[in-house]
C-alpha positions in Angstrom: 6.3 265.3 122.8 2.6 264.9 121.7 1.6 261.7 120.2 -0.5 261.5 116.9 -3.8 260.6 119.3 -3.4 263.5 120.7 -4.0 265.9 117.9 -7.1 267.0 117.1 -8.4 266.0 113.5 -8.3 270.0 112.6 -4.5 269.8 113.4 -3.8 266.8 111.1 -5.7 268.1 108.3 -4.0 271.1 108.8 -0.2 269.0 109.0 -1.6 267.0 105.9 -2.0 270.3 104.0 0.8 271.8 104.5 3.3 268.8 103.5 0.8 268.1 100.2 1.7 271.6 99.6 5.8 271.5 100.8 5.8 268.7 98.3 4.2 270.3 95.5 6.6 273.2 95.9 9.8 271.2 96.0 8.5 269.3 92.9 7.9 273.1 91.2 11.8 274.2 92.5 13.0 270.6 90.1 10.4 271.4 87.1 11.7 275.1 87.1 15.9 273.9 87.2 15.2 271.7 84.5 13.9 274.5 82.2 10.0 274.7 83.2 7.8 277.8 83.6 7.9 278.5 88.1 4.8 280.2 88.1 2.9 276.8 86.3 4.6 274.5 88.2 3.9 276.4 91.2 -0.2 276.0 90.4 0.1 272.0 89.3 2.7 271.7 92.7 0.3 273.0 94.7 -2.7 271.4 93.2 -1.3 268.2 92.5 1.6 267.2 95.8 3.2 264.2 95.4 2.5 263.5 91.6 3.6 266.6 90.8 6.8 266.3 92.5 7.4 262.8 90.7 6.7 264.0 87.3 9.0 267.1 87.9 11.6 264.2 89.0 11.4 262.4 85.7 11.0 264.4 82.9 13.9 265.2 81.6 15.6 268.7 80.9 14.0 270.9 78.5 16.7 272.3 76.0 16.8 275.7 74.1 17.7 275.4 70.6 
């Protein structure tokens, strides 16, 4: 197994990037089940990572009436 010394600092931007934007997709799934637009959530996901993905976590539902 390669140790984190071992990568190159292309590699870790590259493993940094990738879970910023896993996370902002995972917080765009949980904005879009509790009744938010996909293709917006996708955008602020993407742009935003982690954040995003908290603020998809605590907003709550959005109701039709």
């Amino acid at each position: 197994m390669t140790s984190i010394e071992e990568l190159s600092s292309e590699m870790i931007l590259a493993l940094l990037l990738s879970l910023h934007v896993l996370i902002g997709v995972v917080g765009a799934i949980v904005a879009y089940y509790k009744g938010r637009s996909l293709k917006q959530w996708l955008l602020i996901g993407i742009a935003c990572g982690t954040p995003a993905l908290l603020v998809a976590l605590v907003m709550k539902r959005e109701t039709t009436a």
